[in-house]
C-alpha positions as CSV (number, residue, x, y, z in Angstrom):
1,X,0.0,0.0,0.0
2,X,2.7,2.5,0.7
3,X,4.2,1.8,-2.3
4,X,1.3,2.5,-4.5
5,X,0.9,5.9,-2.6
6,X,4.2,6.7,-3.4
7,X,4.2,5.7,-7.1
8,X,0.8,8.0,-7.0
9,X,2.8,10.9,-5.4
10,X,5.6,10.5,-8.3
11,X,2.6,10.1,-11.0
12,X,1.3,13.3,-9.8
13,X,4.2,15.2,-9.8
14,X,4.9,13.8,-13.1
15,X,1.5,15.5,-14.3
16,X,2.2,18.7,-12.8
17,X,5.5,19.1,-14.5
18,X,3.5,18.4,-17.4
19,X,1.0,20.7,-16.8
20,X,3.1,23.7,-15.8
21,X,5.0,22.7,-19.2
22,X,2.1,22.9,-21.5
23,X,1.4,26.5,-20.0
24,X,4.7,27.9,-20.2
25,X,4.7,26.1,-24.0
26,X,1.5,27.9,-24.3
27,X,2.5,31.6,-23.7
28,X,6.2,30.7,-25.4
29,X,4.8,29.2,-28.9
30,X,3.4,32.9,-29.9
31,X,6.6,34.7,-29.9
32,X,8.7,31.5,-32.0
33,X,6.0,31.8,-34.5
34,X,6.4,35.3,-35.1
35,X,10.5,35.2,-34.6
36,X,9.9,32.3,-37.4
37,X,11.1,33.5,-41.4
38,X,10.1,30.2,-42.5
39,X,6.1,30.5,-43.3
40,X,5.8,26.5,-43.0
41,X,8.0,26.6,-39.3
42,X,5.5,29.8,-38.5
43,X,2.5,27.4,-39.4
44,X,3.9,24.6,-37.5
45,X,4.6,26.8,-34.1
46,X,0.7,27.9,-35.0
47,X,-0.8,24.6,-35.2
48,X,1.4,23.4,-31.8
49,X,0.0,25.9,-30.2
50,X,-4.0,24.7,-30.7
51,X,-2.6,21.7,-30.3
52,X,-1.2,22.6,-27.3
53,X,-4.0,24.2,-25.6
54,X,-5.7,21.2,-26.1
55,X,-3.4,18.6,-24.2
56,X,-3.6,21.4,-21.6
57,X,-7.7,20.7,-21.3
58,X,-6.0,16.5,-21.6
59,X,-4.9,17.1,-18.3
60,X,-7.5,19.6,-16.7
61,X,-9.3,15.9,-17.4
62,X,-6.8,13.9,-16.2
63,X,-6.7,16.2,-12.8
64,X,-10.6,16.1,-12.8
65,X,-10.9,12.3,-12.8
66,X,-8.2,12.3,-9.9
67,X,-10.6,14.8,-7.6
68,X,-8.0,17.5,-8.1
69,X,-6.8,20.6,-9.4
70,X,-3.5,21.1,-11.3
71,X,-1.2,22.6,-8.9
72,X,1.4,25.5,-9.3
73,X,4.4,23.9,-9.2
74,X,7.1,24.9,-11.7
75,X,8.1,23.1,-14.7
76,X,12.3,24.5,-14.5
77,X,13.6,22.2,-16.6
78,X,10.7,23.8,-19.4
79,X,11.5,27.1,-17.9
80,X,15.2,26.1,-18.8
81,X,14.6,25.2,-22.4
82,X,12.1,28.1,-23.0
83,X,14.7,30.2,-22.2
84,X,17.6,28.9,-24.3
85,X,14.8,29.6,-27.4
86,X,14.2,33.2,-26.4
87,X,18.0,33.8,-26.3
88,X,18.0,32.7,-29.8
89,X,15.2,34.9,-30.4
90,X,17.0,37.9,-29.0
91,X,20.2,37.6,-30.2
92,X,19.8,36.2,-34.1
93,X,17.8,38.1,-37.0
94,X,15.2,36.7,-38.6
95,X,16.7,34.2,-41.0
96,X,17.3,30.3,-42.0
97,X,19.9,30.6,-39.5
98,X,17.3,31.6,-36.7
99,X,15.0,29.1,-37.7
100,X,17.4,26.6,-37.7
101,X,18.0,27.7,-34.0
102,X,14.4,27.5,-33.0
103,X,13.4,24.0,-34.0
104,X,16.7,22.8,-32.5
105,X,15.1,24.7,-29.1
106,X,11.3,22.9,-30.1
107,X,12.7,19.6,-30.5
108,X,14.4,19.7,-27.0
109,X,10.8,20.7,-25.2
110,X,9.3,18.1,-28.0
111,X,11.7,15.1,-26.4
112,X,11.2,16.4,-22.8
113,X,7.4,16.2,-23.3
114,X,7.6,12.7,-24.6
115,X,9.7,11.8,-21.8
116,X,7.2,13.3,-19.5
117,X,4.1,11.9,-21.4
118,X,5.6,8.5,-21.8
119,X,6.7,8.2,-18.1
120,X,3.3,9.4,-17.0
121,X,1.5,7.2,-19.2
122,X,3.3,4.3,-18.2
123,X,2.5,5.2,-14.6
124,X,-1.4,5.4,-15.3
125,X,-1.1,2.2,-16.5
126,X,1.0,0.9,-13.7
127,X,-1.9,2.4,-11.6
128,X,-4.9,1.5,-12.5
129,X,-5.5,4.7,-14.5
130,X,-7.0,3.5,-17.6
131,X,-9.1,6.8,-19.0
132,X,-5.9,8.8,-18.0
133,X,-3.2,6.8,-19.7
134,X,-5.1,6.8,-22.9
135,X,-5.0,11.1,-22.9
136,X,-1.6,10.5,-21.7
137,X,-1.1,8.3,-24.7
138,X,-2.8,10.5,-27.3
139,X,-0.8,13.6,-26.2
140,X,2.6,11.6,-26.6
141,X,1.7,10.6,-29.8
142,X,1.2,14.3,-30.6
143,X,4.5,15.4,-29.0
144,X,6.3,12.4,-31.3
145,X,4.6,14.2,-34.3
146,X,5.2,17.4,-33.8
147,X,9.1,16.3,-33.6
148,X,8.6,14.7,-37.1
149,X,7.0,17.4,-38.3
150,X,9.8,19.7,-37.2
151,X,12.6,17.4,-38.5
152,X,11.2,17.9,-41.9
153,X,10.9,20.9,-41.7
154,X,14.6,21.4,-41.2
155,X,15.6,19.2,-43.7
156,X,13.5,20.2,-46.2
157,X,13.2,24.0,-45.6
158,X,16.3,25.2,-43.7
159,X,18.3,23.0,-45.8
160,X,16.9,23.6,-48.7
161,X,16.9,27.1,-48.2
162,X,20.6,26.8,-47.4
163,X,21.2,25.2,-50.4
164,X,19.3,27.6,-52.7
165,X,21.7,30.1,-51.2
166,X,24.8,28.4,-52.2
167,X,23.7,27.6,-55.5
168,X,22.9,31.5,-56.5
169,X,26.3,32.5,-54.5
170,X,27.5,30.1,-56.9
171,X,26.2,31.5,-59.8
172,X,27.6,34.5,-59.2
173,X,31.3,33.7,-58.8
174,X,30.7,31.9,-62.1
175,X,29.2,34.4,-63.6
């Protein structure tokens, strides 16, 4: 029995990392859309962000079916990585090269939420929480696309934008 109270202590600190995340996510994604020169990466941070607000309601549920309320703990290791994306923010122009730096800082919130989402998950299930682990489970496989989506965008954006660059600089010498 004490065991099982303890795992439910970690599960629920678990969620309120993850809920203090999402928030922090939410009130970040606004400013690396409009830092973003790439219109697909500016759509992407966009879509995350509905996307977002709707894993937040995911765990407003999750809370709910626990008989609580999320707490207001902080999230510092988000806090951590929102921060290393606003410093790219402030201190690159608006360019491939910025957006480069930006979904490098996504994809590091993107694989702490899926470690976060995957541990909790695994802990509903560990517990009994059936409901909960499959939100837990449909928000993970959100966070594992929105990586995907970001990785392409890199290669075929950033890159590509890269290598348009090169190609005219090219052009020029030649010329």
């Amino acid at each position: 029995m004490i065991q099982n109270e303890k795992l439910e202590s970690v599960y629920r600190e678990e969620l309120q990392d993850l809920y203090d995340a999402e928030m922090q996510i939410v009130n970040a994604l606004p400013g690396m859309a409009q830092a973003s020169s790439s219109p697909e990466l500016k759509a992407a941070f966009e879509l995350h962000l509905a996307e977002t607000i709707q894993q937040v309601r995911r765990l407003e549920q999750v809370f709910a079916e626990m008989g609580e309320a999320p707490g207001s703990e902080t999230s510092e290791g988000m806090r951590a990585l929102l921060a290393e994306g606003r410093l790219r923010i402030n201190s690159l122009p608006s360019s491939p090269v910025l957006d480069a730096a930006l979904i490098a800082a996504a994809q590091k919130v993107e694989h702490y939420e899926i470690s976060g989402y995957g541990t909790a998950r695994t802990l509903a299930q560990m517990l009994n929480h059936g409901d909960a682990a499959r939100l837990l489970q449909r928000t993970l496989d959100e966070e594992k696309e929105t990586d995907s989506v970001l990785t392409e965008i890199a290669e075929a954006v950033i890159v590509g934008e890269e290598l348009d660059d090169a190609e005219t600089e090219g052009e020029e010498v030649a010329s």
